[in-house]
C-alpha positions as CSV (number, residue, x, y, z in Angstrom):
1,X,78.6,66.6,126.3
2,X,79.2,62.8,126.3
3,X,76.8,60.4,128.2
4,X,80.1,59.8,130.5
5,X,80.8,63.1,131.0
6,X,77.2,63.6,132.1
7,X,77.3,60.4,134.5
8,X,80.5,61.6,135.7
9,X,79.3,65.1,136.4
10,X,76.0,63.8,138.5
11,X,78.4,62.5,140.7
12,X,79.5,65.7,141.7
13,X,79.3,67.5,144.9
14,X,77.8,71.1,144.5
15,X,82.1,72.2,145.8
16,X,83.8,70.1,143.4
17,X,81.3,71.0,140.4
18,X,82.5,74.7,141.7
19,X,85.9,73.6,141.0
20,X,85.2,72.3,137.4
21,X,83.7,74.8,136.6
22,X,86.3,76.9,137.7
23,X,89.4,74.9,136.3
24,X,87.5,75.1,132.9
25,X,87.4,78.9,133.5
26,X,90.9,79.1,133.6
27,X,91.4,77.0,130.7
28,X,89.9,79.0,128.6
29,X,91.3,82.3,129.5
30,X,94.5,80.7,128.9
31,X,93.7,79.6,125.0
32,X,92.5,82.5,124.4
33,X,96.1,84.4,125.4
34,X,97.9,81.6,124.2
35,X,96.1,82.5,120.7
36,X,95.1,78.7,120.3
37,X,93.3,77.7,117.3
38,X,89.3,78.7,117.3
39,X,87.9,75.2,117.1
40,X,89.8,74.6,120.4
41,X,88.6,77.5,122.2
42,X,84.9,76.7,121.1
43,X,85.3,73.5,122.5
44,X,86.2,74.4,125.6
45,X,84.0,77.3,126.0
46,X,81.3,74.6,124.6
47,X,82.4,72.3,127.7
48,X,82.5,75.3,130.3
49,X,79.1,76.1,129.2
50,X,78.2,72.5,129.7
51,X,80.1,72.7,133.3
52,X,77.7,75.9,134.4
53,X,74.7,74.6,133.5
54,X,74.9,71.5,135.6
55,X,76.5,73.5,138.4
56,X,73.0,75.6,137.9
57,X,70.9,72.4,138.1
58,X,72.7,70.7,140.9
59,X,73.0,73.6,143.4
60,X,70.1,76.2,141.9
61,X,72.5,79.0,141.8
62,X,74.2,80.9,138.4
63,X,78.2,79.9,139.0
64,X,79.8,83.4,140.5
65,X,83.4,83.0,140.1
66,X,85.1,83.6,144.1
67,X,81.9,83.1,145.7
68,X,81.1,78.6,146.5
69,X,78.2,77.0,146.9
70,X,76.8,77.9,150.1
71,X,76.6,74.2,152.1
72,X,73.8,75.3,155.1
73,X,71.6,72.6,153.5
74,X,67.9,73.8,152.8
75,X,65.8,71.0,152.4
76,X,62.2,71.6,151.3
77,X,60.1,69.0,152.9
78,X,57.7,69.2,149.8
79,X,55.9,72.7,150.6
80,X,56.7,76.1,149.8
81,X,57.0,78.3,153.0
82,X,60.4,78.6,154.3
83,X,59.5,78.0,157.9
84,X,58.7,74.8,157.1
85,X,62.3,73.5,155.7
86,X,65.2,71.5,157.1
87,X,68.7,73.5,157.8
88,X,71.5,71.1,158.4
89,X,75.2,71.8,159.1
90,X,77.5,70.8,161.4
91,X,76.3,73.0,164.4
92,X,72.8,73.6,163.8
93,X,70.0,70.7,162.9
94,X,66.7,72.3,162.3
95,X,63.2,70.9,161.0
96,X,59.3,72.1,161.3
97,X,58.5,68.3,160.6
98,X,57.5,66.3,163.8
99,X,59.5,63.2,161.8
100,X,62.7,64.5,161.7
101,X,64.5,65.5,158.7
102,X,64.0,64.0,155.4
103,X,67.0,62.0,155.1
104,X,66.5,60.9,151.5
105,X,66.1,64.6,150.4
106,X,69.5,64.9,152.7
107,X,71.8,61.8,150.5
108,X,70.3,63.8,147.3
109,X,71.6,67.4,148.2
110,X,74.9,66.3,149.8
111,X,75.0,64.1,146.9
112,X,76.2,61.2,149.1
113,X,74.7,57.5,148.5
114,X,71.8,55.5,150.4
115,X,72.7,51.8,152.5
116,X,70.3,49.9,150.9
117,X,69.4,46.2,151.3
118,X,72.6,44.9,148.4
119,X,75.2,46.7,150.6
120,X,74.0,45.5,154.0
121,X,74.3,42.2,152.6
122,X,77.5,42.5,151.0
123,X,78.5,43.5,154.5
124,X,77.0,40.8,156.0
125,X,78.8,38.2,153.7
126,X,82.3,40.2,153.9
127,X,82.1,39.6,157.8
128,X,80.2,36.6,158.2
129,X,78.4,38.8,161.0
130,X,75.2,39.5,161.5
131,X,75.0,43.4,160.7
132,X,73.9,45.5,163.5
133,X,70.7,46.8,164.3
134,X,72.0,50.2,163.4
135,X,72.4,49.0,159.8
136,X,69.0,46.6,159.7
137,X,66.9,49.8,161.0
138,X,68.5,52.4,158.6
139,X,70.0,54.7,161.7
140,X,73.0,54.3,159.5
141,X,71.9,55.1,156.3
142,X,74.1,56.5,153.8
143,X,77.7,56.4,152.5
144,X,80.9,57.5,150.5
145,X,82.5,54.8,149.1
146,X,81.8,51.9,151.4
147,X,81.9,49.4,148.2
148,X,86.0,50.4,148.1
149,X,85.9,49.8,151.2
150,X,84.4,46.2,150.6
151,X,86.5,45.5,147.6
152,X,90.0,46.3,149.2
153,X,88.8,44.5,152.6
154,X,87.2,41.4,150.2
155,X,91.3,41.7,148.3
156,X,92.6,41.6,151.7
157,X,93.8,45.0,152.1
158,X,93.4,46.6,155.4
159,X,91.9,50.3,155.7
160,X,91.5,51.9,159.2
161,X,88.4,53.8,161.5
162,X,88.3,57.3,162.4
163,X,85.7,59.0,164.1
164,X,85.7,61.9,167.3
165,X,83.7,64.0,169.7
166,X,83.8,67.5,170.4
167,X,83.8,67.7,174.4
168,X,82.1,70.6,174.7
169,X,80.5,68.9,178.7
170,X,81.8,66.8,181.1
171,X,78.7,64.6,180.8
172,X,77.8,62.8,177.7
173,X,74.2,62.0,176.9
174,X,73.0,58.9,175.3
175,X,73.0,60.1,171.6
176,X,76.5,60.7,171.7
177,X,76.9,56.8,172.3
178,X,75.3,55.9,168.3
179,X,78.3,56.5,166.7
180,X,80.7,55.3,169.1
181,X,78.7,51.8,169.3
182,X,78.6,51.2,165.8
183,X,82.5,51.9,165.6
184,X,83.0,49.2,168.0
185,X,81.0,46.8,165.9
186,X,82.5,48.0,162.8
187,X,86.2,47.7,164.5
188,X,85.1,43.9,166.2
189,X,83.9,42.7,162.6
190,X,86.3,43.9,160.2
191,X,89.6,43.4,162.9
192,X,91.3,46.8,162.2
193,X,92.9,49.9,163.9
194,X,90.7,52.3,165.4
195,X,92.0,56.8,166.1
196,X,89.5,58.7,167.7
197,X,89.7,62.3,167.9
198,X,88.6,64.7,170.6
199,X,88.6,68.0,169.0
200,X,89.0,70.1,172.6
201,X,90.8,72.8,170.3
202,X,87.4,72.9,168.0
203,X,85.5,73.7,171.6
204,X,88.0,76.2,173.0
205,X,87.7,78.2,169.5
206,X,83.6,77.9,169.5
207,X,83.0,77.8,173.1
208,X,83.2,80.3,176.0
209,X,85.5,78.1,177.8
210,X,89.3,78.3,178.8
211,X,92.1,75.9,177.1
212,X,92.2,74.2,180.7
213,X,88.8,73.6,180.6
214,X,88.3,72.2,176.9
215,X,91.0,69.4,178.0
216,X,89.6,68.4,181.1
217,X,86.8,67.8,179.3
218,X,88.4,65.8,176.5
219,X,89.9,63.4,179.1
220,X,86.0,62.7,180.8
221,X,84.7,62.2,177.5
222,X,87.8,59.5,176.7
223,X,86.3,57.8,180.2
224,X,82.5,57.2,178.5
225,X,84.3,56.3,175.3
226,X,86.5,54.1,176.2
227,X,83.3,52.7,178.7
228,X,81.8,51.5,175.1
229,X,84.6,48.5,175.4
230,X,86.8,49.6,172.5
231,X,90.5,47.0,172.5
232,X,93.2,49.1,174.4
233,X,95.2,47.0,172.1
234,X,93.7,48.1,168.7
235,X,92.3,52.0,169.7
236,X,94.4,55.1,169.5
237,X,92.5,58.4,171.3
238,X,94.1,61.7,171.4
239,X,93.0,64.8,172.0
240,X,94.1,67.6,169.1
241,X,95.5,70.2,171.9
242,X,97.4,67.2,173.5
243,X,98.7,65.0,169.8
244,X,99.0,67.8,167.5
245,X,102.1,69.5,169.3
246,X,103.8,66.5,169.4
247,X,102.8,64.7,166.0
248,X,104.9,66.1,162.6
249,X,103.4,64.1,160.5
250,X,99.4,65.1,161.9
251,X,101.1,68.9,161.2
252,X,102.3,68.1,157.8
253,X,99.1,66.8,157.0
254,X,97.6,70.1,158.2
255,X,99.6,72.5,156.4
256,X,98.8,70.5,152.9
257,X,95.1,70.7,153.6
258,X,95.6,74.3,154.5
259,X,97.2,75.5,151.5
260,X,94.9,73.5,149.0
261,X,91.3,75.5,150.4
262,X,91.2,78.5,149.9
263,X,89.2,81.1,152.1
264,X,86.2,81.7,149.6
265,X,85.8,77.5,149.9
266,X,85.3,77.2,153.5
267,X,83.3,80.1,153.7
268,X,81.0,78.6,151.2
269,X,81.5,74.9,153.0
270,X,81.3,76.3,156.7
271,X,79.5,79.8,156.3
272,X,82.2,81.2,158.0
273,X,82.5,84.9,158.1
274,X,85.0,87.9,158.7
275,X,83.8,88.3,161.6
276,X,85.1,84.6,162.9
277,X,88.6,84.2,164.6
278,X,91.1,83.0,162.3
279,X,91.1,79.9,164.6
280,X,87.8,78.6,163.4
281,X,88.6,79.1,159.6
282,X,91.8,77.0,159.7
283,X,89.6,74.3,162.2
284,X,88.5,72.4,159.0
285,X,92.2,70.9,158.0
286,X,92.7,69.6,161.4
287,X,89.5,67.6,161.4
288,X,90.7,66.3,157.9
289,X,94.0,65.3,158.4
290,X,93.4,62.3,160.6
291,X,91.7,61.0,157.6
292,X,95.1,60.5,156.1
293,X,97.2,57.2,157.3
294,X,100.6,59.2,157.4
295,X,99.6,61.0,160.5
296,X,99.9,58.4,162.7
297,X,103.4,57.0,161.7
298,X,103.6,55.4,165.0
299,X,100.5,53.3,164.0
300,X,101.0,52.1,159.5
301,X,104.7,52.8,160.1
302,X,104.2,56.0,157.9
303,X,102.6,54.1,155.0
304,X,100.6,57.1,153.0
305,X,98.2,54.3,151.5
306,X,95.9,53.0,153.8
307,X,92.3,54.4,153.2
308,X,90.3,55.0,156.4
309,X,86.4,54.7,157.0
310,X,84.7,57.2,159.1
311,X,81.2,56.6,160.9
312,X,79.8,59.9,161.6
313,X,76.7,61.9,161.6
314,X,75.6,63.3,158.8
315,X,75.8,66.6,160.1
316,X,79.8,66.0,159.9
317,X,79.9,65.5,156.1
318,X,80.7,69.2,155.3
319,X,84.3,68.6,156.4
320,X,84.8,65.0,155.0
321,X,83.5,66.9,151.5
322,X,86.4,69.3,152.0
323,X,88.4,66.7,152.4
324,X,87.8,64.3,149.7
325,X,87.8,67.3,147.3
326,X,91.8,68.0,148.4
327,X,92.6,64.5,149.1
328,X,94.0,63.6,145.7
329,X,95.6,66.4,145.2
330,X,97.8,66.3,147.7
331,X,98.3,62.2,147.2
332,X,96.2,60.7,150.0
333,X,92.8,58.4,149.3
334,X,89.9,59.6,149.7
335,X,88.6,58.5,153.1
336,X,84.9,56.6,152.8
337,X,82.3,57.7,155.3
338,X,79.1,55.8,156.7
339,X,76.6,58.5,158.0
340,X,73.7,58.3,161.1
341,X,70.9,59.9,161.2
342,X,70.5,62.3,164.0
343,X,69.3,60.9,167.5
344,X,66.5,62.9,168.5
345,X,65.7,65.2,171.6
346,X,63.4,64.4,174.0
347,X,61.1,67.2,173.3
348,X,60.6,66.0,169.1
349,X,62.5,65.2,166.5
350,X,63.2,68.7,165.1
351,X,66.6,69.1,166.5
352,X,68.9,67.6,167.8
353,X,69.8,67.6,171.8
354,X,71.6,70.2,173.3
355,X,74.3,68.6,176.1
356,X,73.7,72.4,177.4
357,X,70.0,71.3,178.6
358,X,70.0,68.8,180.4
359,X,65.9,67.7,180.0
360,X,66.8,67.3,176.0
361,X,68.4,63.8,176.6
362,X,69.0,61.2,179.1
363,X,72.9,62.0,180.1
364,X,74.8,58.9,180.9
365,X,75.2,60.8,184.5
366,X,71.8,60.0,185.1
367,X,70.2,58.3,188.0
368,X,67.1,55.4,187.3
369,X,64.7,58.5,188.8
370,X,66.2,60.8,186.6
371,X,66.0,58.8,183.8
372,X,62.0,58.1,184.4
373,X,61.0,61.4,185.8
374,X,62.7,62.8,181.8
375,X,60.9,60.3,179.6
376,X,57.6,60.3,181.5
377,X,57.7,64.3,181.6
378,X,59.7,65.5,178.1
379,X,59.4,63.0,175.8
380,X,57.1,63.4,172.9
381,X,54.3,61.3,172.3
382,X,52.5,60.3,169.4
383,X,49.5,59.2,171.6
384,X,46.1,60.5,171.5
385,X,44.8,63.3,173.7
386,X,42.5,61.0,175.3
387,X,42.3,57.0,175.9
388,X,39.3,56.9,173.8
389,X,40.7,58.1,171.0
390,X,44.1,56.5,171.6
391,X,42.1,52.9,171.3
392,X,40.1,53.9,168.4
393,X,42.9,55.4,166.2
394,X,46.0,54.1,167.5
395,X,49.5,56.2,168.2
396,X,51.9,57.3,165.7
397,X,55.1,55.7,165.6
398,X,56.9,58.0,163.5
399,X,56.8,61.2,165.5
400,X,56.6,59.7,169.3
401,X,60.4,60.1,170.5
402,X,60.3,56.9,173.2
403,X,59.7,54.7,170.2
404,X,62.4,56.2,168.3
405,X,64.4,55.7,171.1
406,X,63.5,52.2,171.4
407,X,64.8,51.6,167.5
408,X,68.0,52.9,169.0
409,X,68.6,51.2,171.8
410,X,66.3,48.1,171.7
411,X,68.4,45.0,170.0
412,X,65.2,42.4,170.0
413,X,64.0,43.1,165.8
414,X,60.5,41.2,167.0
415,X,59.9,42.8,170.5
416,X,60.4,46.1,168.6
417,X,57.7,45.0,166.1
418,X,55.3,43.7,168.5
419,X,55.0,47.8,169.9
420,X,55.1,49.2,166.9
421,X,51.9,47.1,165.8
422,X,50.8,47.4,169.7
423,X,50.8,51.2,170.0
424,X,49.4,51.6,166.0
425,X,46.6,49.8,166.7
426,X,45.3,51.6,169.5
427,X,46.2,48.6,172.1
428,X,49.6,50.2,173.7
429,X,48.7,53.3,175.8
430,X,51.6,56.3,175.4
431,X,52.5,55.6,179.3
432,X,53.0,51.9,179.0
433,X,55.3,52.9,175.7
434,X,57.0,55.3,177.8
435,X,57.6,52.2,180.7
436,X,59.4,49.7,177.8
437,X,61.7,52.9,177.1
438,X,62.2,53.6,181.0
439,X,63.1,49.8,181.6
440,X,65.1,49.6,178.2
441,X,66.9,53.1,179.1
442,X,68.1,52.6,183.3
443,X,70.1,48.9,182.9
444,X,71.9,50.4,180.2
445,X,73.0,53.8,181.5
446,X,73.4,51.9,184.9
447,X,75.8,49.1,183.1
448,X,77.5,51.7,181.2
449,X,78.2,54.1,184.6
450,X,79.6,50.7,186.1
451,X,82.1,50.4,183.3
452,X,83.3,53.9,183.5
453,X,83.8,53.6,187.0
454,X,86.5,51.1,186.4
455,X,88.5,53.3,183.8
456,X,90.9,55.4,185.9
457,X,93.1,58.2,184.8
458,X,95.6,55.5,183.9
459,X,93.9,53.7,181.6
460,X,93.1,56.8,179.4
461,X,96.5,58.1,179.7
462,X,97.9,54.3,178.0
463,X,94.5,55.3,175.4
464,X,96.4,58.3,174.3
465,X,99.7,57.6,174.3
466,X,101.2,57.2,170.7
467,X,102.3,53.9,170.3
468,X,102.0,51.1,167.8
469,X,99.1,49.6,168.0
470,X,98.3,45.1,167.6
471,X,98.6,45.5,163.9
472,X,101.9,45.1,160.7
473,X,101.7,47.6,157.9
């Protein structure tokens, strides 16, 4: 196989591998009953040969024709016992390590690529901005294609954001906030059009919850989004059950998604099985399609052309791999993506919070007694047991939650360095850690309850209206 090939191949998710190797399949079971000359065949049994053994070395598994790679992601963090490995997909996160999950084992398996210092800098110059803390502390820390981004933005050609939240609650908690902050950023520095999707049909189908109930909570969810500050002007947020029924183009979009994956793929992709309601097997093509310009006609006056960017965590991959795999062939651009890390629960870094228990996170319904009364009580320290030993051996920054809450949500770079060193060396108790994170965490839930006060029922009703937005495609 040629060196290109090779290089070509490595770049290769685990699904689209699948499909090579299928494709080739095919390919040859056609030259065979075409009767095409040998030195053809052996070629290209030669090259399907070549195809399964790098699906075998990617993925682990022998190719089985029907039957994708499975994409619950099992991620050894370097020991053998299974009770000790990450599981990542886009409902469950799932690690025995107090750190969190191994993120750089995570951009190798999903075969995605890491932020490093070159593209934060190539940001910074293509914005003249200084790039947000999310970026300088590697809370986003991988991507899909962000240099395309770069060069069409750089060739001044626009591209749009996407990004959503599955109201499953009324109340948000302050995780949910990491991506929708950074979209702000991203949508302040770069000037473009912003669609925001509230997947209330995704909760209806997963949820024990009525239709009713799933939009009501769509529209409280829009409140604490559109609290984050986005441009009325420049943001487009709709809620599937309210924009699909009155959208063709969103449907058409759909449909072409929906005919080009197959059952046996999202099965594979989703671990979906025949025992799911139809509902969440055809769920996958409607979180695609806003990835794809043409369904909002009202917005790049139904230009098919314009790629779109999607901050997201990186639990949310599964369906943008789906969807870049079927994007060119049905003639849409594949849309880039930016991914977070997780934001971790109260309790440890292990999973991620549950907006069903409410001591997991601090909710952004929370009161400044709430608030300390959580972090003093549930989150996880990295302290010693005693003072003694605390002084002598210092605390551990990487598995003591208020700290990593601080690289969230703390902007000052040196102030953050100061406690790191601080509670290291011994000279920050776990308590006066946990006091930083209390006065950090109650002006900023209290500032952001006194913005969402002043959005009204009106204002998110002129949020989700299709319209054209302060842009000219």
């Amino acid at each position: 196989m040629a060196d290109s090939l090779k290089c070509d191949l490595k770049s290769l998710s685990p699904l689209e591998l699948f499909e090579r190797v299928t494709e080739q399949g095919e390919k040859v079971r056609a030259l065979k009953a075409g009767k095409a000359p040998k030195d053809e065949i052996d070629a290209a049994v030669r090259m399907l040969l070549s195809l399964k053994l790098s699906y075998k070395t990617t993925t682990g598994q022998d190719y089985r024709a029907g039957l994708p790679p499975k994409d619950l992601v099992l991620i050894n963090n370097g020991t053998t016992k299974e009770e000790d490995e990450d599981l990542v997909d886009p409902w469950n996160v799932q690690t025995s390590n107090a750190k969190g999950v191994d993120y750089d084992k995570l951009i190798v398996r999903f075969g995605s690529s890491k932020i490093d210092t070159d593209l934060i800098n190539r940001i910074e110059r293509a914005t003249g901005q200084k790039p947000h803390h999310f970026l300088r502390r590697g809370i986003f820390f991988s991507h899909r294609d962000m240099d395309q981004i770069l060069d069409a933005y750089e060739n001044k050609k626009s591209f749009y954001l996407y990004t959503g939240r599955g109201p499953s609650s009324q109340a948000m908690h302050v995780g949910h906030l990491i991506p929708f902050l950074f979209t702000k950023w991203l949508q302040e520095v770069f000037d473009v059009p912003l669609v925001i999707q509230l997947t209330d049909d995704e909760k209806y189908l997963w949820k024990d919850m009525t239709v009713e109930k799933a939009y009501e909570y769509a529209k409280e969810n829009a409140k604490d989004i559109i609290a984050c500050g986005f441009d009325i002007n420049k943001t487009f947020i709709f809620s599937d059950l309210d924009y699909l029924g009155a959208s063709p183009g969103v449907y058409k979009n759909i449909v072409k998604v929906q005919k080009h994956v197959t059952f046996n793929q999202v099965k594979g992709i989703f671990g979906f099985t025949d025992s799911d309601c139809i509902g969440k097997i055809s769920f996958p093509a409607i979180q695609a399609a806003p990835s794809f310009s043409s369904s909002f006609p009202q917005i790049f006056n139904g230009k098919e052309n314009i790629q779109c960017l999607i901050p997201c965590a990186i639990d949310q991959d599964p369906y943008f791999r789906m969807t870049r795999d079927v994007a060119p062939r049905i003639g849409q651009p594949k849309p880039a993506l930016l991914h977070s890390v997780f934001f971790p629960a109260l309790q440890g870094a292990q999973t991620k919070m549950s907006a069903s228990d409410p001591n997991s996170s601090i909710f952004l319904t929370d009161t400044p007694k709430q608030i300390k009364t959580k972090i003093n009580k549930h989150a996880f320290s990295g302290g010693r047991d005693t003072i003694e030993e605390h002084r002598k051996y210092g605390g551990n920054c990487d598995v003591d939650v208020s700290f990593m809450y601080l690289t969230f949500f703390l902007e000052d770079d040196d102030r953050l360095e100061q406690l790191k060193q601080a509670y290291t060396s011994g000279e920050l108790l776990t308590g006066e850690l946990k006091k930083v994170l209390i006065e950090t965490m109650q002006p900023l839930v209290a500032a952001h309850q006194e913005r969402r006060r002043q959005v009204t029922d009106e204002v998110v009703k002129q949020f989700m209206t299709p319209r054209k937005l302060a842009f000219e495609f």
